[in-house]
C-alpha positions in Angstrom: -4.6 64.8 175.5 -3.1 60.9 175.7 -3.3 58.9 172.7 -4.7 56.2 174.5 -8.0 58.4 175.0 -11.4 58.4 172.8 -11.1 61.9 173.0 -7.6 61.7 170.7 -9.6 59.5 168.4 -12.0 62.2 167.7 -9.5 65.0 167.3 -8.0 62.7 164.9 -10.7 62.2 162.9 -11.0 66.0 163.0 -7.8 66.6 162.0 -7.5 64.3 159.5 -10.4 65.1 157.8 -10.3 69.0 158.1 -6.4 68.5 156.8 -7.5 67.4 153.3 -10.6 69.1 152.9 -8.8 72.5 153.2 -6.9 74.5 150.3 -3.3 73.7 150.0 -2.5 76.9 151.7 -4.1 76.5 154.8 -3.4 73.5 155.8 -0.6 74.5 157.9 -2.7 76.9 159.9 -5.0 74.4 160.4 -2.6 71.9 162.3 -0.6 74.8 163.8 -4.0 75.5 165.5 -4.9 71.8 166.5 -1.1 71.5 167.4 -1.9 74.4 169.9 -5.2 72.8 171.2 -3.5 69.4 171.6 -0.7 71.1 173.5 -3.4 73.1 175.9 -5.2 70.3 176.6 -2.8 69.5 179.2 -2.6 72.9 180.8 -3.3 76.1 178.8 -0.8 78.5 180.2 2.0 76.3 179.3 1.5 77.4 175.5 3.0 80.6 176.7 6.5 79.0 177.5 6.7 77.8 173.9 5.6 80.8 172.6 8.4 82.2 174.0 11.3 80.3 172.7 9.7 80.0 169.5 9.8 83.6 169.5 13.2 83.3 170.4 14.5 80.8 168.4 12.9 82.0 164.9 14.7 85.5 165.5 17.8 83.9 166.0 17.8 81.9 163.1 17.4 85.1 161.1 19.9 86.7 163.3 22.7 83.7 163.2 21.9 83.4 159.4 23.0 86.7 158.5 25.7 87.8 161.3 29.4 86.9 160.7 32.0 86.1 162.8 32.1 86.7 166.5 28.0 88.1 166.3 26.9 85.1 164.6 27.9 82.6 167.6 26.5 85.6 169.9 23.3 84.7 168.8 23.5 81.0 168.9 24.8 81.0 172.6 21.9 83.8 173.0 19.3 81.2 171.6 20.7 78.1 174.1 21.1 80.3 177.1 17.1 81.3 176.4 16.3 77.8 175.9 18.4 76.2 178.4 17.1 78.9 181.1 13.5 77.7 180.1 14.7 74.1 181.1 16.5 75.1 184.3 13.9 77.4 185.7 10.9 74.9 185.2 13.1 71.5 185.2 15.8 72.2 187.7 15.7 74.9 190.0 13.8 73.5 192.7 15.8 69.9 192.4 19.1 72.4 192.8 17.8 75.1 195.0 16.8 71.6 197.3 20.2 69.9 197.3 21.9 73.6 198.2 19.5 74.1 201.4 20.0 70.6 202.3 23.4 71.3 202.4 23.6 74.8 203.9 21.5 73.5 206.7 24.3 72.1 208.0 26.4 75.0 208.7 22.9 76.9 209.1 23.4 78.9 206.2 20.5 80.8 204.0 17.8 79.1 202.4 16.6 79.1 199.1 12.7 79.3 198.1 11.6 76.6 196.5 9.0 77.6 193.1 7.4 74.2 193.3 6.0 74.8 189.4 4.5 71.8 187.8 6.8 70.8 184.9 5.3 71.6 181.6 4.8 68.4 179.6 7.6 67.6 177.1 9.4 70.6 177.6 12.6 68.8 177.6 11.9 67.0 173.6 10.6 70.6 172.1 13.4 72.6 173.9 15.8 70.1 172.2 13.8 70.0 169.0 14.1 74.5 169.1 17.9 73.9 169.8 18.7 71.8 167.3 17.6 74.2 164.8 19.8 77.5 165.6 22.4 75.0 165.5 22.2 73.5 162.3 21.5 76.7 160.8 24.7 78.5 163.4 26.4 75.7 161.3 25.4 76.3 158.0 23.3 73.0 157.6 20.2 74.4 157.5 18.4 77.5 156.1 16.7 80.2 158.5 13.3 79.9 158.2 11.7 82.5 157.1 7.5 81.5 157.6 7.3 82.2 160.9 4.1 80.0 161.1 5.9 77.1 159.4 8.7 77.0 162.3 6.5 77.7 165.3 5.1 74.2 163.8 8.0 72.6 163.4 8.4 73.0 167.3 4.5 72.4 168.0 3.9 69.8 166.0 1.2 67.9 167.9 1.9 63.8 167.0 5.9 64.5 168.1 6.2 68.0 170.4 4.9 65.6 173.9 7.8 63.0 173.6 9.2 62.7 170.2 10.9 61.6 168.2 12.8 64.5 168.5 13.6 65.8 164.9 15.8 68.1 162.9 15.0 70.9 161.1 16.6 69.8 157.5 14.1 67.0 158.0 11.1 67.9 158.6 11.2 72.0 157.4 11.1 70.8 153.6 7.9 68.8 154.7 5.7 71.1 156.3 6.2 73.2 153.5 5.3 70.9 150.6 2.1 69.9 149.7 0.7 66.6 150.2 -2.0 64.6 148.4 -3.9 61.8 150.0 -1.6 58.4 149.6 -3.4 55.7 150.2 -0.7 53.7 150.7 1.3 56.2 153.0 -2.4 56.6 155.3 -3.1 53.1 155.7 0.6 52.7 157.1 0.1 55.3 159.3 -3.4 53.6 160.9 -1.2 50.4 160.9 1.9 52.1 162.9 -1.3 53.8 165.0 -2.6 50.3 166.0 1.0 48.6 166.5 1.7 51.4 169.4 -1.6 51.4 170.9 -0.9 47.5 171.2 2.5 47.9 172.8 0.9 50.8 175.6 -2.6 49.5 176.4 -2.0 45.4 175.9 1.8 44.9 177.4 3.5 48.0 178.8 -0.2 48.7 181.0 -0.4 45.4 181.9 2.9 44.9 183.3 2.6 48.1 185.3 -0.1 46.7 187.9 2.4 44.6 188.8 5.7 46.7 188.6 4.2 50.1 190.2 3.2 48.5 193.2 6.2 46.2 193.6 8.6 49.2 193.3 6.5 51.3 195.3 7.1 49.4 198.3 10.4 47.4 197.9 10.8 46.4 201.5 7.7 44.4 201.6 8.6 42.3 198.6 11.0 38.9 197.9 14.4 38.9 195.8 11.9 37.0 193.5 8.9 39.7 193.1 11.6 42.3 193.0 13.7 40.3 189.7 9.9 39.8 188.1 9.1 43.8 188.5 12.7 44.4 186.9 12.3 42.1 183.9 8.5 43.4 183.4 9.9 47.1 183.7 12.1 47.3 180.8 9.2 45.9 179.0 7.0 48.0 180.1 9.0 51.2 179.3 10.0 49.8 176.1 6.3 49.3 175.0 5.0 52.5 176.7 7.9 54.5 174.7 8.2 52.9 171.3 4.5 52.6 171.5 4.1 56.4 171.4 6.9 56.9 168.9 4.9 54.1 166.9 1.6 56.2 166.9 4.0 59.8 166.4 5.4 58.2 163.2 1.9 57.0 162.3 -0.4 60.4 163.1 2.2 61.8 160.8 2.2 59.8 158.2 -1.2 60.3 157.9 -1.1 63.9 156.8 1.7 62.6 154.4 4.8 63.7 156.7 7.9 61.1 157.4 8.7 61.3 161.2 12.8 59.4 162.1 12.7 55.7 163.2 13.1 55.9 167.3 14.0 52.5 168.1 15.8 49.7 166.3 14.1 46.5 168.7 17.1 47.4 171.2 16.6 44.5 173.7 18.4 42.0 170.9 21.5 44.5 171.1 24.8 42.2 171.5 26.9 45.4 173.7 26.3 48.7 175.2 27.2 50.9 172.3 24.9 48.7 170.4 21.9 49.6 172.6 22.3 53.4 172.7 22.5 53.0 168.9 18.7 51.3 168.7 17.3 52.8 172.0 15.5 56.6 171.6 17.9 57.1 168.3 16.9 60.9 168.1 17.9 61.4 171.6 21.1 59.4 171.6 22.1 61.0 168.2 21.5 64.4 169.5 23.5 63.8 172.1 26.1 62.6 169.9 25.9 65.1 167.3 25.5 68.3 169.8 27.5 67.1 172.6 29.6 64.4 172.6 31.2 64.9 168.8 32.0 68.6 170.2 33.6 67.8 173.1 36.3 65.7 170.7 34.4 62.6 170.9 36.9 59.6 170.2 39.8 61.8 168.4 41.2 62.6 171.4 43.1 60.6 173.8 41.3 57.2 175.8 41.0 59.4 178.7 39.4 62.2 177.4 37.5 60.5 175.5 36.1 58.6 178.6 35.2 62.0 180.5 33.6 63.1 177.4 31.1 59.6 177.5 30.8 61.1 181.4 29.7 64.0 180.8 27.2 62.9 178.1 25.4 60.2 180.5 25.5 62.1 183.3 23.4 65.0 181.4 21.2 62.3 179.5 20.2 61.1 182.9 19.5 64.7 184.1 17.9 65.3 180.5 15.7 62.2 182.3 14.7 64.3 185.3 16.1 66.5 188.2 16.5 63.2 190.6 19.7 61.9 191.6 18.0 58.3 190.7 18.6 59.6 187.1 21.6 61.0 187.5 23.0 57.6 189.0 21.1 55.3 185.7 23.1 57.9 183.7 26.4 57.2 185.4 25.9 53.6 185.3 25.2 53.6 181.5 28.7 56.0 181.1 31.2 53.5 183.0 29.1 50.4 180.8 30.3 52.1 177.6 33.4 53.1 179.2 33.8 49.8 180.1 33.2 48.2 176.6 35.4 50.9 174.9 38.6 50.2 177.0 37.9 46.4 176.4 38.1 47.0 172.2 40.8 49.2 173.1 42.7 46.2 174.5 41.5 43.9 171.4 39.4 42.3 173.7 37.1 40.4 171.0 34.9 36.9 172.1 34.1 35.9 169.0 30.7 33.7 168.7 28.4 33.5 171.4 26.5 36.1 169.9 23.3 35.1 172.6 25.9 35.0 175.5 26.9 38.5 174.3 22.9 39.5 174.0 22.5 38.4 177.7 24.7 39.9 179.3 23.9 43.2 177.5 20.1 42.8 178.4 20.9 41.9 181.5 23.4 45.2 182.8 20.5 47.2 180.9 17.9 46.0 183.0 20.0 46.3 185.8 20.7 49.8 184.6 16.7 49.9 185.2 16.4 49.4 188.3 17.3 53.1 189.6 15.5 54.7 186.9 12.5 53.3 188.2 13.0 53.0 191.6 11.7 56.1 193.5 15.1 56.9 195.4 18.0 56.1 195.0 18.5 54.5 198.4 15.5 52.2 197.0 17.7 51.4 194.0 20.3 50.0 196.2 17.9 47.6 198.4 16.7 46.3 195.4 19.8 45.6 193.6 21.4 44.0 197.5 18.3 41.8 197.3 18.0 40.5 194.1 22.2 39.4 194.6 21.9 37.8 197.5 18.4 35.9 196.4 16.5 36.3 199.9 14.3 35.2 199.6 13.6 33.6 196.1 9.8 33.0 196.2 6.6 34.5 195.1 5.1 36.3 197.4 3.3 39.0 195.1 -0.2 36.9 194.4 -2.4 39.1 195.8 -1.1 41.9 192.8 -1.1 39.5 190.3 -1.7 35.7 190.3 0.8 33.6 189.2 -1.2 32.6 185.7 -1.2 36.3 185.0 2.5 36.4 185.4 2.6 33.6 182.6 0.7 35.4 180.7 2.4 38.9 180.9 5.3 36.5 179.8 3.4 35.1 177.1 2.7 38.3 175.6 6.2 39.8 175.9 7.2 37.1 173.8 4.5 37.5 171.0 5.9 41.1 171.1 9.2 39.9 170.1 8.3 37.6 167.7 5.9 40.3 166.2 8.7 42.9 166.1 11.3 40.3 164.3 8.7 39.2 161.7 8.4 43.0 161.0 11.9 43.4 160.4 12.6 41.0 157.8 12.6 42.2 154.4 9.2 41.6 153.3 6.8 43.5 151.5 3.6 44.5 153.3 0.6 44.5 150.9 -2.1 47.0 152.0 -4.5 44.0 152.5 -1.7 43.1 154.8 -2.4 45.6 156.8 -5.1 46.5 156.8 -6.1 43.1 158.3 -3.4 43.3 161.2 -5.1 46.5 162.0 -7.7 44.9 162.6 -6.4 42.0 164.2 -4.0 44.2 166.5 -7.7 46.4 166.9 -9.5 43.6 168.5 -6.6 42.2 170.8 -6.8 45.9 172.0 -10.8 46.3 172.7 -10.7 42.9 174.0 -6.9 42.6 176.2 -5.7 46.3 176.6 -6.4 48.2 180.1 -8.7 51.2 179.3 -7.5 53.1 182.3 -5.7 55.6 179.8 -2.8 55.9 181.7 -0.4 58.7 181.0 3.2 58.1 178.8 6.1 57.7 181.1 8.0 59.6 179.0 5.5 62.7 179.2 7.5 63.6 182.3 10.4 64.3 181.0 
């Protein structure tokens, strides 16, 4: 079920509705039970494979809570290997089992069957979501929970399980268990945030994909000019298609009175690399940190460990990404950036001022980052980058997708995104009035400018 859908408006409403109507008591059933039906909207069967590691994970937590020594992290590598097989069976076998025949055909060695299974939809956010909570109780953060309906919601949560924000348990447990009265206040937010990501998704980031899906689908028949254009409009268009559905999570939540994290931070104003990863998908990027990375050693070991250690973390983010070697190379790319900027504050390397210099450059190497995230191979990824570098040619050849005055005004409202997003940062208090009449406002330019062609997340992949 895509947010951008009537038939989301109406399960809404439902929910919504239902939510307060009912006693105090059941309220949990009831969105544990319209989590499940959002979930199986998308393909029934699926539910299963949650099931399961909910099963898995809520036993553990006893388990891990109440072992000691050498048991207790039995059970936590128990819970990962479970959750992690989940990932690799669904996510990764085929991409593996296909780079191993590729391979062994050469020497003519055996062949692996490929399962060809369609990937459950965002198995990869509620598999890290389940995992981050036999962790934090393995490490004494967190309580075991002992409601085992009040957990298999905290993983099936339907405004976050699809793509996030991907919480932790310490912060949204507590919630699901208390009891929430209507807030005006705290709905009319919610609506608010609701609007503000349907905006970003149906106004800009669907807009901007007539022109970049077709101009990255076929690469060869386009200019160095076309290509630059689809770049530029593609890390718009991912920005608003994410954020915009971590806008409408936060919102849908807040409705029913429960505080999802913050998922970006406007990261395109970042001044450096590290910057960037610390605004962009924040619950992914702090997972990573937090489960991975600070692990590993982090930064308290020496410069050269501590450079395989930001390796190993991009190269599984980009894997996280998909099970394509375009992701795997976007992840690379990201790891020698930030390897790149920490050797250069190593050496005391410091340009002070030109803080929009600095904001260039980053924006720039992100976007160029881009370019084999989106592309469909890598091989793609490299004729795009060759042509945009050597600027042959540099002319629009792309009218027939979209007219030139469209282009303007896909550049028009990127900018009135911006400006949007920075008037919302500054420290001002929004009046309910307020917002209620930029709901509106933000209601209309949708009716009126979105693309009602309810086009899936491009995070739902993942």
């Amino acid at each position: 079920m895509l947010f951008n859908s009537l038939l989301f408006l109406i399960f809404f409403l439902v929910v919504i509705s239902a939510y307060y109507l009912l006693a105090p008591k059941l309220r949990w059933v009831w969105l544990l039970l319209a989590s499940c039906y959002f979930y199986m909207y998308f393909k029934p069967v699926y539910i299963l494979i949650i099931l399961f590691t909910i099963v898995v994970d809520y036993i553990a937590g006893l388990l891990i809570e109440k072992a000691q020594g050498s048991n207790k992290k039995f059970f936590l590598l128990a819970s990962i290997v479970a959750n992690i097989g989940v990932l690799a069976v669904f996510k990764y076998f085929d991409f593996f089992a296909g780079n191993f025949n590729f391979l062994s055909h050469g020497f003519n060695g055996p062949q692996i069957p490929l399962l060809h299974i369609l990937l459950p939809i965002g198995l990869s956010f509620h598999t890290f979501q389940a995992m981050s909570y036999t962790i934090e109780v393995y490490r004494g953060n967190q309580k075991a929970e002992k409601h085992f309906g009040i957990y298999a919601l905290y993983v099936l949560f339907y405004p976050q399980m699809v793509a996030g924000p991907i919480e932790r348990p310490q912060h949204i447990l507590p919630q699901l268990h208390r009891i929430n009265k209507f807030n005006t206040t705290g709905f009319i937010t919610g609506i608010f945030l609701i609007m503000i990501g349907l905006f970003k998704k149906m106004v800009i980031a669907d807009r901007l994909g007539l022109f970049v899906d077709p101009v990255f689908n076929t690469p060869h028949g386009h200019s160095a000019f076309d290509l630059l254009v689809a770049v530029y409009f593609f890390a718009f268009q991912i920005y608003c298609d994410f954020s915009g559905y971590s806008d409408i999570a936060v919102g849908a939540a807040l409705t029913l009175g429960i505080e999802l994290m913050r998922n970006f931070n406007m990261p395109y104003l970042s001044k450096n690399i590290t910057e960037f990863w610390q605004r962009w998908h924040i619950s992914l990027s702090t997972w990573f940190r937090d489960y991975v990375y600070i692990p590993l050693g982090g930064s308290r070991v020496n410069s050269m460990v501590t450079c395989i250690n930001i390796l190993i973390v991009f190269i599984i983010s980009g894997l996280w990404h998909g099970a394509n070697w375009k992701y795997l190379v976007w992840g690379l790319v990201h790891g020698l950036l930030l390897i790149g900027y920490q050797l250069l504050k190593k050496l005391k390397v410091n340009v002070k001022g030109f803080s929009y210099l600095k904001w260039i450059l980053t924006f720039n190497l992100v976007c160029l980052a881009w370019i084999f995230f989106r592309a469909n191979t890598v091989t793609d990824g490299f004729f795009i980058l060759n042509k945009i570098f050597t600027l042959s040619p540099l002319h629009y050849t792309a009218a027939s997708i979209m007219p030139r005055n469209e282009i303007f005004y896909c550049i028009f409202i990127i900018l009135a995104l911006l400006a949007g997003e920075w008037y919302l940062q500054r420290k001002v208090q929004w009046s309910k009035r307020r917002m209620l009449l930029t709901t509106v406002i933000l209601f209309i330019a949708c009716y009126f400018l979105g693309i009602f062609n309810e086009a899936q997340f491009i995070y739902f992949q993942f």
